[in-house]
N, C-alpha and C positions, 0 to 999 in steps of 0.2 A: 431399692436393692432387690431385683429380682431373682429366687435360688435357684441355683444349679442343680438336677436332679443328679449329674454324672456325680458332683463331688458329693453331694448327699451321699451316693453309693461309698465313691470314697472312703468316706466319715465309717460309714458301717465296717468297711472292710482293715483299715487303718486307723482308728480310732483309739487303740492304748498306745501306739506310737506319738499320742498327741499329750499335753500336759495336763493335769486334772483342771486345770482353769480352761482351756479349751475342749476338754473333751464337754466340757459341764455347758459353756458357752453352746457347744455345736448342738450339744444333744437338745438343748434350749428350742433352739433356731430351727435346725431342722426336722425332728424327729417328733416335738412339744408343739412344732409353727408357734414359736412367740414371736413378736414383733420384739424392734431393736429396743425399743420404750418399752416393750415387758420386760425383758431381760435386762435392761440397765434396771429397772426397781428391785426386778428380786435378785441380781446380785450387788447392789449398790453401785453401780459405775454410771459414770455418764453414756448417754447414745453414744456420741463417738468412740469411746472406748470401747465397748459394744461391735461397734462396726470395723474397729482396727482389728479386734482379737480376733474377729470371722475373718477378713481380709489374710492375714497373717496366720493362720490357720489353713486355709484353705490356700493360700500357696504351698504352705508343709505339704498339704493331703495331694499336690499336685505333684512336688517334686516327689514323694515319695511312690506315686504312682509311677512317675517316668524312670526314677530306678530301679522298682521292684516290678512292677507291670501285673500284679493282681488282678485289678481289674478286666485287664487285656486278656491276659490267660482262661478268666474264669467267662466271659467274655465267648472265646473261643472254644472252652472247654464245651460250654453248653449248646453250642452250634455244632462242634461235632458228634454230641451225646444224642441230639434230634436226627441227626443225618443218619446217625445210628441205627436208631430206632427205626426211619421209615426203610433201610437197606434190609431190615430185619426181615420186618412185616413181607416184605418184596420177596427173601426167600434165599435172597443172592449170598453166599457163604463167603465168595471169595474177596468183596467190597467189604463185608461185614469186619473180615481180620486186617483190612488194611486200612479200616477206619480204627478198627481198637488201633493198631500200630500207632495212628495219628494222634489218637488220646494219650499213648503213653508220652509222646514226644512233645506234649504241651507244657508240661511240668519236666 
């Protein structure tokens, strides 16, 4: 099972939206790198159960990103905050208030 860094991201941004048994699981897995056999010893479960609660998990962190779009926003957010910044540098005023415009309209 190789991990996702996008839902890794996920997990950080969606993480109390998840149950204390998976937010414990993910933070294991991802955030600790335990392997599926660490994490079944030290919460007592078998691997497979291990591997369902990531599974199952990690659809949540998915569906919830395609309804709420966090990651996408924050995503965008910081691609127009750089864009920002070199309109800055450059001097140009009139890019500069139509990119803030674009920042406000991200949220």
């Amino acid at each position: 099972m190789s991990k996702d860094l996008k839902k890794a991201e996920y997990f950080v941004i969606y993480r109390s939206l998840l149950t204390e048994k998976q937010q414990e699981t993910l933070d294991m897995y991802y955030i600790n790198d335990l392997s599926l056999s660490e994490i079944s010893k030290e919460i007592n479960i078998t691997r497979q159960g291990v591997f369902n609660c990531i599974n199952k998990s990690e659809e949540k962190l998915v569906e919830l990103e395609a309804a709420l779009g966090l990651y996408r926003k924050r995503d965008e957010m910081n691609k127009a905050v750089n864009e920002l910044k070199a309109v800055i540098k450059g001097g140009n005023k009139k890019v500069a208030m139509e990119l803030a415009d674009k920042l406000k309209d991200i949220y």
